[in-house]
N, C-alpha and C positions, 0 to 999 in steps of 0.2 A: 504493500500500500504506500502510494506517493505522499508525502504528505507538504501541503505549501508554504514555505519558511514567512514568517511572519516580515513585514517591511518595520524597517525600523522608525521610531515615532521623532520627530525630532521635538515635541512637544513634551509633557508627562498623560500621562494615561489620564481617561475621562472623568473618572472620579475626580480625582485632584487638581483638574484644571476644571471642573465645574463648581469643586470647593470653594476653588479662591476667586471664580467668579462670582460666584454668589456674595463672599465677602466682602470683597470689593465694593460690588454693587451696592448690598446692603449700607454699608460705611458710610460710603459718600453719595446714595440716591436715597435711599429708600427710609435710613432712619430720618434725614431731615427733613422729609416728606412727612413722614410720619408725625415730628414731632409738633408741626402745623396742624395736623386732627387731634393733637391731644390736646395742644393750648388750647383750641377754639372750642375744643369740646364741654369747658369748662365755663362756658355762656348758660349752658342748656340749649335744647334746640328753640323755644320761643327766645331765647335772651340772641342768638345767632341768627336767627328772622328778622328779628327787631334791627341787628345791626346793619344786614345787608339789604334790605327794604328801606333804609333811609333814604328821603329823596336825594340829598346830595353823594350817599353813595350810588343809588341809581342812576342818577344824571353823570357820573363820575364814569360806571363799567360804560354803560352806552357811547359815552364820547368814545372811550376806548376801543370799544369793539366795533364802531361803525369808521374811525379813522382808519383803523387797524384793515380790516375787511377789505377797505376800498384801497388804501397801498399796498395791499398784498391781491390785488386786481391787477391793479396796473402794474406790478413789478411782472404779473403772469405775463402779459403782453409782451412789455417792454425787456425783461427778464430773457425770453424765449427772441426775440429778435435780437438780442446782443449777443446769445450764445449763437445764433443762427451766422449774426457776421462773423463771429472772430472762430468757427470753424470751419465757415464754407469759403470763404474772403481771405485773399493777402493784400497787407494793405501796410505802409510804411508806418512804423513803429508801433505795429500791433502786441508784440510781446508786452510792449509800453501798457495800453489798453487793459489788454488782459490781466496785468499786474494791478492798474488801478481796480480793480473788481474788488479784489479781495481787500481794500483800504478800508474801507468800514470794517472789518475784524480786528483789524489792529490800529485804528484810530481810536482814540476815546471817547468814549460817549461824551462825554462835558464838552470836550473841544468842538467835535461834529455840532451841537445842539447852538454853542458861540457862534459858531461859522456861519451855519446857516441863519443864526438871528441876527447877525450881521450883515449878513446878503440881502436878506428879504423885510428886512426895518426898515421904515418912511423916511429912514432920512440916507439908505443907500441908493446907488440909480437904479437898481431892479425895483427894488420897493417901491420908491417914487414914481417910476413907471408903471407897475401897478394898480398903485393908487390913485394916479390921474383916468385912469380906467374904470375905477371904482370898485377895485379888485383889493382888499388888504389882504395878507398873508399872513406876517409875523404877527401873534395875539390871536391868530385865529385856528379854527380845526382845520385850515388848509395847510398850515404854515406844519399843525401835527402830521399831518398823511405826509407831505413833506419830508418829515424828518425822518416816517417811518420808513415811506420808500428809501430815503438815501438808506437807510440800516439793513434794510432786510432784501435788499438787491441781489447780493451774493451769493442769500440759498436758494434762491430760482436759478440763475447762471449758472452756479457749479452744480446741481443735477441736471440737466438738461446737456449740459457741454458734453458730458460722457456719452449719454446714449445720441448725440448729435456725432459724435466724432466715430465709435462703432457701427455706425447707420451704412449699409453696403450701398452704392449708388445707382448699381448696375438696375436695380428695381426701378429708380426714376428713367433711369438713361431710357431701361425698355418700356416704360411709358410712354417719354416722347416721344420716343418712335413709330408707337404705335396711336400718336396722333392725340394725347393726351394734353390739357392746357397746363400752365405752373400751378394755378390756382387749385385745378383738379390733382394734383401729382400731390399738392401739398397735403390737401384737405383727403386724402385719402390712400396717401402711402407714408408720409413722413409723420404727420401729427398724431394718426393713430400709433405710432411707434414711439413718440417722447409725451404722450398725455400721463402715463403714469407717473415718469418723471416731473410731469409740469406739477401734476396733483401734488406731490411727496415737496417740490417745492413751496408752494403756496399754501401747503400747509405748515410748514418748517416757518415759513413768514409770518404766516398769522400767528405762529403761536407764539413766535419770537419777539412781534412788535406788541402783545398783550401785556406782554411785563418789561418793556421798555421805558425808561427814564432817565439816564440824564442828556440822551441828544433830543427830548422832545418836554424837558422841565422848562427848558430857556426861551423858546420858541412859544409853547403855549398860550404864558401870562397867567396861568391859572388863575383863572376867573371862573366861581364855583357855577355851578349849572350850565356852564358853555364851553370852558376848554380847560376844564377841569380832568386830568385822568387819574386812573385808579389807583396806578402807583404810587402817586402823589400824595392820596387820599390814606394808602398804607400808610407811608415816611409821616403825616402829622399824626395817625394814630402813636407813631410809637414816639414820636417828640411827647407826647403828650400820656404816655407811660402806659397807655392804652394796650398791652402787648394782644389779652382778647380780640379786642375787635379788629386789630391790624391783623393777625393774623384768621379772622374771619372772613375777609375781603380777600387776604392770599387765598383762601381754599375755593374761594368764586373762582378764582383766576389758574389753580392750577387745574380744578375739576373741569373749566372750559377748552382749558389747551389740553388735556391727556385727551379730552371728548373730539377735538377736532382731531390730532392725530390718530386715532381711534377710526373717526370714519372716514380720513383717508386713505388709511389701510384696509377698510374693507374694501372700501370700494375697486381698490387696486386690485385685490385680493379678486371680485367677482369682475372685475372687467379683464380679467387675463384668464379666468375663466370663460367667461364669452369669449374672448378672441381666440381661443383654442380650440373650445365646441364649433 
């Protein structure tokens, strides 16, 4: 009887490499998670009703989630057309380009937030020319979606760039040749092939600009019940020693984001289903 020599592992066997995952995990995900439902737990569920039915916390999540929502709209667009140039396109100092993408990861939130309220303030010449339009930014919930797009740009691009650059062409090539428009080639051999990626982006964005603060604290004005966001609304809870209720407004915000990545995995999940049936 032959019998087949094992390949050698270059990792440790699954036990122990699911151990220290889990440890790991645990450590730095799951207990500081955790430890968010115990503080808030300590409300009671009406004392936790009460705090997140507040109208200015209500008016606080909605700013956030409708700014949020809408630059992680437009990053889908615009996201997916700059990954579309900078792998189908040569074009002189693209590598340049492409490096700017990733700037908002290692810019700091505070500076990004300066920056841009300095761009788009009445007394710079975007601003001013805005404003002569009747357009204000800075103080406003545009000035937020703003901010958010600039921040959450990079995780629409960097998923989308991979499955753009793996994308065999020979599929479009024998499209057009067989008499096909770009519009059609697009809308029906390329897009169904990065919508998954588009999704995994935009939701990466939404749930990244939910709990963003300091490139969109500066730009807002916080002005309660208009450009007030949630974060915001946390940081005076805990000035104000409040740790309950601050961390009762976290459990709104982390429950929303695990919930949107949640259904964008399923979806992905049945839409790759369909495409395989």
């Amino acid at each position: 009887m032959i019998t087949r020599a094992k390949s050698p592992r270059v990792i440790p066997g699954f036990g122990l490499s699911m151990g220290i995952t889990l440890g790991f995990l645990g450590v730095i995900v799951l207990i500081p998670l955790a430890s968010i439902v115990l503080t808030s737990s300590g409300l009671g569920i009406k004392g936790f009703f009460k705090v997140i039915t507040g109208r200015r916390i209500l008016a606080g999540i909605r700013v956030s989630f409708l700014c949020t929502f809408i630059a992680a709209l437009i990053n889908a667009v615009f996201g997916m057309t700059l990954a579309w140039v900078l792998v189908r396109y040569k074009f002189p100092f693209k590598r340049f380009v492409d490096g700017l993408i990733e700037l908002p990861f290692a810019l700091p939130t505070a500076v990004a937030g300066i920056s841009l309220t300095a761009v788009y303030s009445s007394r710079s010449f975007i601003g001013m020319f805005f404003e002569r339009v009747g357009i204000n930014i800075a103080y406003t919930r545009i000035g937020i979606t703003i901010a958010l797009v600039f921040i959450t740009i990079p995780f629409v691009v960097r998923t989308i760039q991979p499955v753009l650059e793996k994308l065999d062409p020979q599929y479009e090539e024998a499209a057009a040749i067989l008499g096909a428009g770009r519009a059609r080639i697009f809308f029906q051999i390329v897009f169904p092939e990065i919508l998954p990626a588009l999704l995994t982006g935009f939701g990466l964005a939404f749930a990244r600009g939910l709990g963003e603060y300091g490139s969109v604290v500066f730009i807002a004005g916080n002005r309660p019940f208009q450009t007030e966001i949630a974060p915001l609304l946390i940081m005076n809870k805990l000035q104000q020693y409040d740790y309950q209720g601050a961390t009762a407004i976290a459990l709104v915000m982390l429950v929303a984001s695990f919930g949107i990545l949640l259904l964008i995995n399923t979806v992905q999940i049945y839409y790759g289903k369909f495409i395989k049936g």
